[in-house]
C-alpha positions, 0 to 999 in steps of 0.5 A, a space after each residue: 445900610 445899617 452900621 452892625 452892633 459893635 461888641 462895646 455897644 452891646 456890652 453897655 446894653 447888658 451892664 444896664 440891663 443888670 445895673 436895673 435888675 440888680 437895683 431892683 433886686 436890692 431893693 425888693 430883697 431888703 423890704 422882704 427883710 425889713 417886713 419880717 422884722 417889723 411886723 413878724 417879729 416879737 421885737 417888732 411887736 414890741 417896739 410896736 406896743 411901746 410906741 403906741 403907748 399899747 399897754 396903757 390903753 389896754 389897762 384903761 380899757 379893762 377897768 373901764 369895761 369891768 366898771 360898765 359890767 359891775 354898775 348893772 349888777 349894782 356893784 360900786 367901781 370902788 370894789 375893784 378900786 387897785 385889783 388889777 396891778 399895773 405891772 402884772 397886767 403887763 407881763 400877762 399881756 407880753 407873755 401872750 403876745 410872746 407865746 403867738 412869737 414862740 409858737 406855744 400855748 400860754 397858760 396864765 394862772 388867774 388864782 390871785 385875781 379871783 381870789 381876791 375879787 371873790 373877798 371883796 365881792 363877799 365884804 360888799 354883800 355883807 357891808 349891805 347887810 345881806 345874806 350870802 345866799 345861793 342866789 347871791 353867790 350863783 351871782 357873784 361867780 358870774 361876775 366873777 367870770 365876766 371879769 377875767 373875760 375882760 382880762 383876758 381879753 384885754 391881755 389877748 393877742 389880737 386877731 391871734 388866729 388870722 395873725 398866726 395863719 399869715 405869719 406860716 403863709 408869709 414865712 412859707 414865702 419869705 425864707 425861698 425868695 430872700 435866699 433867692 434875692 440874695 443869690 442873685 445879687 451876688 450873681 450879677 456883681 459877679 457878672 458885672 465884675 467880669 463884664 466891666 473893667 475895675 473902674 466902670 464896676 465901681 461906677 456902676 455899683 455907685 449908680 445900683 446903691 444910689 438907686 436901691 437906696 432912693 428907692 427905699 427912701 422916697 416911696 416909704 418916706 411919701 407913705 409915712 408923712 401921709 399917714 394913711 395908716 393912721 386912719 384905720 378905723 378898728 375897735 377898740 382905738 388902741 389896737 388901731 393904735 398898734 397897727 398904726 405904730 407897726 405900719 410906721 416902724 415898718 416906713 421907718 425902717 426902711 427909709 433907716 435902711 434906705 439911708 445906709 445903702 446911700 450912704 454906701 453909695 457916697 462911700 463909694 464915690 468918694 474912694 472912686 475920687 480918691 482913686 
């Protein structure tokens, strides 16, 4: 005849089942925070573009796209030798990328650049001897143009409306399912605070934060070091670049994160000691 459940055996039964759950739950509620951060953020974004070196690559890739377009039309590279400042270049890019963040249409004002593009298209023509005539100046707006597309664009959001689209569909979610998270965690403590005696609660808050915690380490910590995101293949190279540096702040963060509930958990055990 089989022996009947005793209430004690039961009672460890439920403890380990919440001991699970809520170890999940810290776990899974902290990478919902860590991802919001990391990538949906402007701070994110700019701790992104300052690793990967974003901006540089960017003003490289604008002269050297200008440079292509004017040889076709005869131009020499010297023409624009210093047009585009360095540091104007950098705050036009960080005003887009904060505009996508602030949710507001950015108009950047491109006066100085074609103005001072149009005087020095004009002193080359006439350096060559050749009339300004309406032919040559219908040619000059056009380079003009194609200029400040190249600007544009290297100063632009990448993938603006994709990013965008996501960010409203990834808040939609995130901001019910962290309060949920939350909610429940503080439910189960609550629970298991009844449940246990004082001792075997704070045993079993050491094993929830060592786990969550190991949890955020070891699986982030295997992704970075091997660096799949690294390997994205996307034109133009610095925007791989980007992604790459988003997706490693993204590991680093929670193995960051990861170590401070470890951490926790050795506190923990170390005022059980004591005790």
């Amino acid at each position: 005849m089989n022996k009947p459940i005793n209430r004690e055996t039961i009672r460890k039964g439920i403890a380990l089942l919440s001991i699970f759950v809520l170890s999940i739950l810290i776990a899974l509620t902290s990478l919902l925070l860590v991802v919001n951060v990391s990538l949906f953020t402007e701070y994110g974004f700019n701790r992104a573009i300052k690793k990967s070196d974003y901006v540089n690559a960017s003003y490289g890739s604008l002269n050297e796209t200008v440079a292509i377009e004017l040889k076709q039309y005869g131009i020499k590279p010297s023409v624009l030798e210093g047009l585009f400042n360095p540091e104007m270049f950098e705050n036009d890019l960080r005003d887009q990328f904060g505009s996508v963040f602030n949710q507001e249409e950015l108009s950047i004002d491109y006066s100085s650049i074609t103005n001072e593009l149009d005087t020095r298209l004009k002193a080359f023509i006439l350096a060559q001897d050749l009339t300004l005539t309406v032919e040559i100046e219908t040619g000059l707006k056009e380079i003009e143009v194609i200029v400040l597309e190249a600007y544009r664009a290297n100063t632009a959001f990448p993938f603006r409306n994709t990013y965008t689209s996501l960010t409203k569909t990834f808040q939609g979610v995130y901001v019910p399912l962290v309060a949920i998270g939350v909610a429940l965690i503080g439910l189960l403590i609550v629970f298991l605070r009844k449940l246990l005696s004082a001792k075997d609660f704070r045993n079993n808050m050491t094993i929830v934060l060592a786990s969550s915690g190991w949890m955020l380490v070891l699986a982030p910590a295997y992704f970075y070091f091997e660096g799949f995101y690294k390997r994205i293949n996307l034109n133009p190279q610095h925007l791989n670049d980007l992604i790459a540096s988003l997706i490693g702040n993204l590991f680093l963060n929670l193995i960051l994160i990861g170590c401070m509930v470890l951490v926790g958990s050795l506190a923990l055990s170390l005022i059980k000691k004591k005790d």
